[in-house]
N, CA, C and O atoms as a Tinker XYZ file with bonds, in Angstrom:
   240  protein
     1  N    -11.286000   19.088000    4.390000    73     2
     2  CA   -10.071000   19.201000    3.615000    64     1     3
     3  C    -10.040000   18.141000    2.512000    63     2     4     5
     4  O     -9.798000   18.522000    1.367000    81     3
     5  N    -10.248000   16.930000    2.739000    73     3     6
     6  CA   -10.399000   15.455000    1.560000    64     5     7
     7  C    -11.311000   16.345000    0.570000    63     6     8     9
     8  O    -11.000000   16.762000   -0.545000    81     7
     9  N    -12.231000   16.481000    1.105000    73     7    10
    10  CA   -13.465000   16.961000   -0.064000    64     9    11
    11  C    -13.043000   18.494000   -0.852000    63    10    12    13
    12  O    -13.260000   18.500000   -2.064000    81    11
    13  N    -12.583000   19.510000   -0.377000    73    11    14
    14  CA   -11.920000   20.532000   -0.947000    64    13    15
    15  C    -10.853000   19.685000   -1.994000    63    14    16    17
    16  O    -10.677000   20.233000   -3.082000    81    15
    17  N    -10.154000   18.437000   -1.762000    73    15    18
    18  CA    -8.903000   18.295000   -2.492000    64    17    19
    19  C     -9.398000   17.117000   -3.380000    63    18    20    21
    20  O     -8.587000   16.381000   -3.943000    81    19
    21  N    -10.380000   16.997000   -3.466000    73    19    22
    22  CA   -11.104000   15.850000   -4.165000    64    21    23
    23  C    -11.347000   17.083000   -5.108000    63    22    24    25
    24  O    -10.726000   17.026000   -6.169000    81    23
    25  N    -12.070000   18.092000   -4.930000    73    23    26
    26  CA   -12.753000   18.578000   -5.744000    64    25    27
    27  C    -11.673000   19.706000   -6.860000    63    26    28    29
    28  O    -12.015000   20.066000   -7.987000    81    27
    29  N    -10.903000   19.928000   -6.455000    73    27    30
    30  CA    -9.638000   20.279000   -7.012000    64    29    31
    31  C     -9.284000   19.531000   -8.118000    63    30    32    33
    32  O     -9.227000   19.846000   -9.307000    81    31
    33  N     -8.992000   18.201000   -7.386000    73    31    34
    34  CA    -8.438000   17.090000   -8.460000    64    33    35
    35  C     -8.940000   17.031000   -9.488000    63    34    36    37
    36  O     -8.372000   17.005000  -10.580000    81    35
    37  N    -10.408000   16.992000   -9.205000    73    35    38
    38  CA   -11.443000   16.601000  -10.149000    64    37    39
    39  C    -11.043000   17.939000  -11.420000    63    38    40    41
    40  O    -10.578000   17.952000  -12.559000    81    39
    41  N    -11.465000   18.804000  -10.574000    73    39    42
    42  CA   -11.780000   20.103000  -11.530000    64    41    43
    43  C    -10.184000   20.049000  -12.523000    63    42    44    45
    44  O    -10.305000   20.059000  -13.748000    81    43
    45  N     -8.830000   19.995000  -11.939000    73    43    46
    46  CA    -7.943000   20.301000  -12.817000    64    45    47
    47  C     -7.768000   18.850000  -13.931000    63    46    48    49
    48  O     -7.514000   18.930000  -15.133000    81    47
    49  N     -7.943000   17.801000  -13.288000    73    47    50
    50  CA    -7.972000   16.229000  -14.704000    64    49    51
    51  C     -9.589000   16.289000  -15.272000    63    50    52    53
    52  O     -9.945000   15.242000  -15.811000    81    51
    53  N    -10.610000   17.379000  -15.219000    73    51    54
    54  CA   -11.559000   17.132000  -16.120000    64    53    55
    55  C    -12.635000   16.649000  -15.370000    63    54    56    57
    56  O    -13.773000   16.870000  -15.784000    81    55
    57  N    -12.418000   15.861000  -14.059000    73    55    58
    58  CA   -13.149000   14.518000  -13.955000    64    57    59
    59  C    -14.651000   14.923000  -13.625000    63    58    60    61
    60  O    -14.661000   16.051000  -13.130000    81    59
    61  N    -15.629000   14.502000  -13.709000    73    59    62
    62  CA   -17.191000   14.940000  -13.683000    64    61    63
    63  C    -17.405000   14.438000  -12.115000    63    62    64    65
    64  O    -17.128000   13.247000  -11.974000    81    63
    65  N    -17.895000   15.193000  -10.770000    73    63    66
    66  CA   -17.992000   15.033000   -9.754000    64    65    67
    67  C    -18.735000   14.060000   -9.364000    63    66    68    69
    68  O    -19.284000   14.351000   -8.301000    81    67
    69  N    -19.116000   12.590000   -9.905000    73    67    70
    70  CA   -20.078000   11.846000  -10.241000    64    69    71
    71  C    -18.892000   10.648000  -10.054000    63    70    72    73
    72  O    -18.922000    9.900000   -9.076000    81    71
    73  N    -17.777000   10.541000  -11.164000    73    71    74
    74  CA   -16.527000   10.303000  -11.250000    64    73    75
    75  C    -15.888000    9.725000  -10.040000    63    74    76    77
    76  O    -15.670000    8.581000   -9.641000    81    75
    77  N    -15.610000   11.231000   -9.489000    73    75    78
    78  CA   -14.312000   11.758000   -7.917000    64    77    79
    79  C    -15.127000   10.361000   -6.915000    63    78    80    81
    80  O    -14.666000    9.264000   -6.599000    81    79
    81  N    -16.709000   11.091000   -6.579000    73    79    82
    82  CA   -17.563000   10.566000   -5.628000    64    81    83
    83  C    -17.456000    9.232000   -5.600000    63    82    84    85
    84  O    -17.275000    8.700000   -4.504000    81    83
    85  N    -17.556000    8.321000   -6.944000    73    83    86
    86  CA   -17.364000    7.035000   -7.041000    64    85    87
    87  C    -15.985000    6.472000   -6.921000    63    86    88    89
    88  O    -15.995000    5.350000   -6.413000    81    87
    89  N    -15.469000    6.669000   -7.060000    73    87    90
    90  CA   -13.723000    6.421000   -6.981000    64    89    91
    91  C    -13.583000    6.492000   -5.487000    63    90    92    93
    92  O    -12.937000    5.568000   -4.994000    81    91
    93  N    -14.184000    7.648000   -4.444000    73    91    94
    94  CA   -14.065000    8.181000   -2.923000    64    93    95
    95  C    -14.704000    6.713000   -2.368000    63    94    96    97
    96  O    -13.980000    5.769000   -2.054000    81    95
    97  N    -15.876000    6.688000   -2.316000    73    95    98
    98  CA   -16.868000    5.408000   -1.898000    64    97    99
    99  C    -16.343000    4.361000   -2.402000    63    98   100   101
   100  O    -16.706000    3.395000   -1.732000    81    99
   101  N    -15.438000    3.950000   -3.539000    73    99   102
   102  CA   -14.972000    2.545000   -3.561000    64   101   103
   103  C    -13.987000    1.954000   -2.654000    63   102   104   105
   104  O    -13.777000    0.891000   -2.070000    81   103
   105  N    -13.368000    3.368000   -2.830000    73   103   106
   106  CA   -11.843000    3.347000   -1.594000    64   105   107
   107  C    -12.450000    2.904000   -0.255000    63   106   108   109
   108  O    -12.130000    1.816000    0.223000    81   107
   109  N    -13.660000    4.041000    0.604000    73   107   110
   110  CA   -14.092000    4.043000    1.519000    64   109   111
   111  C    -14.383000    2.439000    1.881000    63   110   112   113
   112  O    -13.904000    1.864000    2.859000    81   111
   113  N    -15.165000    1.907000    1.005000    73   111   114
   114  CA   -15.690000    0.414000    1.408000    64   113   115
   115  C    -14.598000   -0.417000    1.305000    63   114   116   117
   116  O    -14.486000   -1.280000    2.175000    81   115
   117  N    -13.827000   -0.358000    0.500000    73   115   118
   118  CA   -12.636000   -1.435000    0.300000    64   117   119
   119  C    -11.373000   -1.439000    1.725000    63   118   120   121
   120  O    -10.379000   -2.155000    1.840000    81   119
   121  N    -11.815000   -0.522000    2.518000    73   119   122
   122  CA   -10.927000   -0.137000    3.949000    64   121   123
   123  C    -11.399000   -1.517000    4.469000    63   122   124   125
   124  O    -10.789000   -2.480000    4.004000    81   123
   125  N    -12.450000   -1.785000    5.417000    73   123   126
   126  CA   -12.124000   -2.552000    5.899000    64   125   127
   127  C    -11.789000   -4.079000    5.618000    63   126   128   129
   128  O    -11.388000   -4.746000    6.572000    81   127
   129  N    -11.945000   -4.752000    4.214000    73   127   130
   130  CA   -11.376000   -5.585000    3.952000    64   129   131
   131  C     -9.767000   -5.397000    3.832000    63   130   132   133
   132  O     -9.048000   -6.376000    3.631000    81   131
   133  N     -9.363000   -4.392000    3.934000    73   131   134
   134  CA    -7.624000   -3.500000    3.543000    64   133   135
   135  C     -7.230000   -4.322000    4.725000    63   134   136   137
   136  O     -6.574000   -5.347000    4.542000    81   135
   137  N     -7.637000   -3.890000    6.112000    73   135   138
   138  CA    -7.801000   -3.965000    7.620000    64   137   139
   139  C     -7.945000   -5.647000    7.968000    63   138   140   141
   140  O     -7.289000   -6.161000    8.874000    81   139
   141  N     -8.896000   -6.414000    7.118000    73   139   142
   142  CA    -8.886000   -8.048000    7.749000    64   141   143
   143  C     -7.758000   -8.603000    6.919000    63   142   144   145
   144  O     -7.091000   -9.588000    7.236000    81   143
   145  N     -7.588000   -7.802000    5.705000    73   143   146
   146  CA    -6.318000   -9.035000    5.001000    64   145   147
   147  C     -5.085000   -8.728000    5.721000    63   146   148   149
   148  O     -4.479000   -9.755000    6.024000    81   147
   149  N     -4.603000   -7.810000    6.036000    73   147   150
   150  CA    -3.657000   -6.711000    6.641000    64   149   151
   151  C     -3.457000   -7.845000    8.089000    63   150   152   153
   152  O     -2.340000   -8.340000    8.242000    81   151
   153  N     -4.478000   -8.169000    9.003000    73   151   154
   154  CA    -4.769000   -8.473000    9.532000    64   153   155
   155  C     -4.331000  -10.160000    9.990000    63   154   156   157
   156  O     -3.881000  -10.696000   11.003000    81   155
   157  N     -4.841000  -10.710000    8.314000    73   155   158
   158  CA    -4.854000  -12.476000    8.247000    64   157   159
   159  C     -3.622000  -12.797000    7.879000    63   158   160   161
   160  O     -3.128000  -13.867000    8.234000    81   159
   161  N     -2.875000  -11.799000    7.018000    73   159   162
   162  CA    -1.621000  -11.633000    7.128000    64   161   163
   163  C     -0.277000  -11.813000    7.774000    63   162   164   165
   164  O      0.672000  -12.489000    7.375000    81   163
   165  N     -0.433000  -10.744000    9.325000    73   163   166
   166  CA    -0.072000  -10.800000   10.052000    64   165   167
   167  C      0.187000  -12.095000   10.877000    63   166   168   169
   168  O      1.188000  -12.533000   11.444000    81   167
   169  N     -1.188000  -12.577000   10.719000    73   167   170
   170  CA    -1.340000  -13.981000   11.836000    64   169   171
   171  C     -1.079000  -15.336000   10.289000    63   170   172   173
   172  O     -1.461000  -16.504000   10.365000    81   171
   173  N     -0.379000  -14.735000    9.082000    73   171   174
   174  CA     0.315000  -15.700000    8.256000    64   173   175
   175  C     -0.994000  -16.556000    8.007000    63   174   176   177
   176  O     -0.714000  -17.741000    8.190000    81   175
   177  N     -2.045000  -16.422000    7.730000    73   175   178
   178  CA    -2.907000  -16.724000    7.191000    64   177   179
   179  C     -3.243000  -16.348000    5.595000    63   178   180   181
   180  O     -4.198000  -15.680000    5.198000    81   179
   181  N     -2.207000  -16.954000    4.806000    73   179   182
   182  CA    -2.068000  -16.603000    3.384000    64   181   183
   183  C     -3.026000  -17.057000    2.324000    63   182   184   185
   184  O     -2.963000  -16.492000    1.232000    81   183
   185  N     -3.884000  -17.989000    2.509000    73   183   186
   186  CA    -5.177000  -18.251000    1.596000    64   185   187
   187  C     -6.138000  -17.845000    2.215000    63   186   188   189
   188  O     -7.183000  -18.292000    1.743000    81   187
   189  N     -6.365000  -16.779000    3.611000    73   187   190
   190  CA    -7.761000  -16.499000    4.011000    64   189   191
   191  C     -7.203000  -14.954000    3.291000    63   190   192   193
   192  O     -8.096000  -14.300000    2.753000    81   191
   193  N     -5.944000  -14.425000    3.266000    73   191   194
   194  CA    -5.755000  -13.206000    2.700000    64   193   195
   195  C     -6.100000  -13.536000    1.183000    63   194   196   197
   196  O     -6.662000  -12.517000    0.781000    81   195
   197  N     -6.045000  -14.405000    0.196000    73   195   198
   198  CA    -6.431000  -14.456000   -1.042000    64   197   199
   199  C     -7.567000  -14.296000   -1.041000    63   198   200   201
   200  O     -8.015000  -13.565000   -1.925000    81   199
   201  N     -8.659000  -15.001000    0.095000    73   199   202
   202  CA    -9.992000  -14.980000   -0.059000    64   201   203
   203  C    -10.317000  -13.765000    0.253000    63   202   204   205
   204  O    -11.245000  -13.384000   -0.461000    81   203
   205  N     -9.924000  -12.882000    1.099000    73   203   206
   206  CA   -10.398000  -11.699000    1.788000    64   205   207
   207  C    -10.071000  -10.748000    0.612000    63   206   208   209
   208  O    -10.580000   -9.638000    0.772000    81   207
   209  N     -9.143000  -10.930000   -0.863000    73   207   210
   210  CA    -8.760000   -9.672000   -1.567000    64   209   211
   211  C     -9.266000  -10.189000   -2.573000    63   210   212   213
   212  O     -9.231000   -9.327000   -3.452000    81   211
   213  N     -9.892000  -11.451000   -3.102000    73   211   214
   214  CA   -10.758000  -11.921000   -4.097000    64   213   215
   215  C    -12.382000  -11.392000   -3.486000    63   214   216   217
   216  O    -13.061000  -11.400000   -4.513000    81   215
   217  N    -12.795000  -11.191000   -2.962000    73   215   218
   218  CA   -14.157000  -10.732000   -2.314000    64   217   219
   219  C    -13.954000   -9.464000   -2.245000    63   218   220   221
   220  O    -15.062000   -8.942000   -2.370000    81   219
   221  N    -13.209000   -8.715000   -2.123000    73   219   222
   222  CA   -13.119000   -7.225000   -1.735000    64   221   223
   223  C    -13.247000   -7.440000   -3.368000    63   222   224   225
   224  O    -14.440000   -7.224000   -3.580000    81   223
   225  N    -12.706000   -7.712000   -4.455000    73   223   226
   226  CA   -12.734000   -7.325000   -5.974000    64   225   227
   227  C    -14.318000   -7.890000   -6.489000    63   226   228   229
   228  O    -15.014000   -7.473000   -7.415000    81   227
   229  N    -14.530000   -8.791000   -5.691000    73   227   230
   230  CA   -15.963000   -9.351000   -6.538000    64   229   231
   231  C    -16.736000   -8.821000   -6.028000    63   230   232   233
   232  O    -17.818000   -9.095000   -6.547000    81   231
   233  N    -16.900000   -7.611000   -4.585000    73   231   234
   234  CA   -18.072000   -6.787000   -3.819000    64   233   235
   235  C    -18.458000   -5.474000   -4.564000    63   234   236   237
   236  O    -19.557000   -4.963000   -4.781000    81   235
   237  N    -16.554000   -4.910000   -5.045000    73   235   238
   238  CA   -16.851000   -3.559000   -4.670000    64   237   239
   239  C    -16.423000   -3.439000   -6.336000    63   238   240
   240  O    -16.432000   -2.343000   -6.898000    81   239
């Protein structure tokens, strides 16, 4: 169903399936850093969450 509605998207904004795919896989990898800041957060760990969302931007 994701991939049917990916490919939709794509097709009605233009986007070249090359595009969709890369945009899908950035999201995909950027989850589990989503998950440790989400995480360091919780336990009020507010400069390991800066570090954990400065590395998710300088990886992916």
């Amino acid at each position: 169903m994701a991939v049917r509605q990916r490919t939709w998207s794509g097709a009605r904004y233009r986007l070249q399936p090359i595009v969709v795919g890369g945009v899908l896989i950035a999201a995909i990898t950027s989850l589990p850093n989503v998950v440790a800041a989400v995480y360091l957060a919780h336990r009020g760990r507010g400069a390991a969450v800066l570090s954990e969302a400065m590395n998710s931007n300088a990886l992916n």
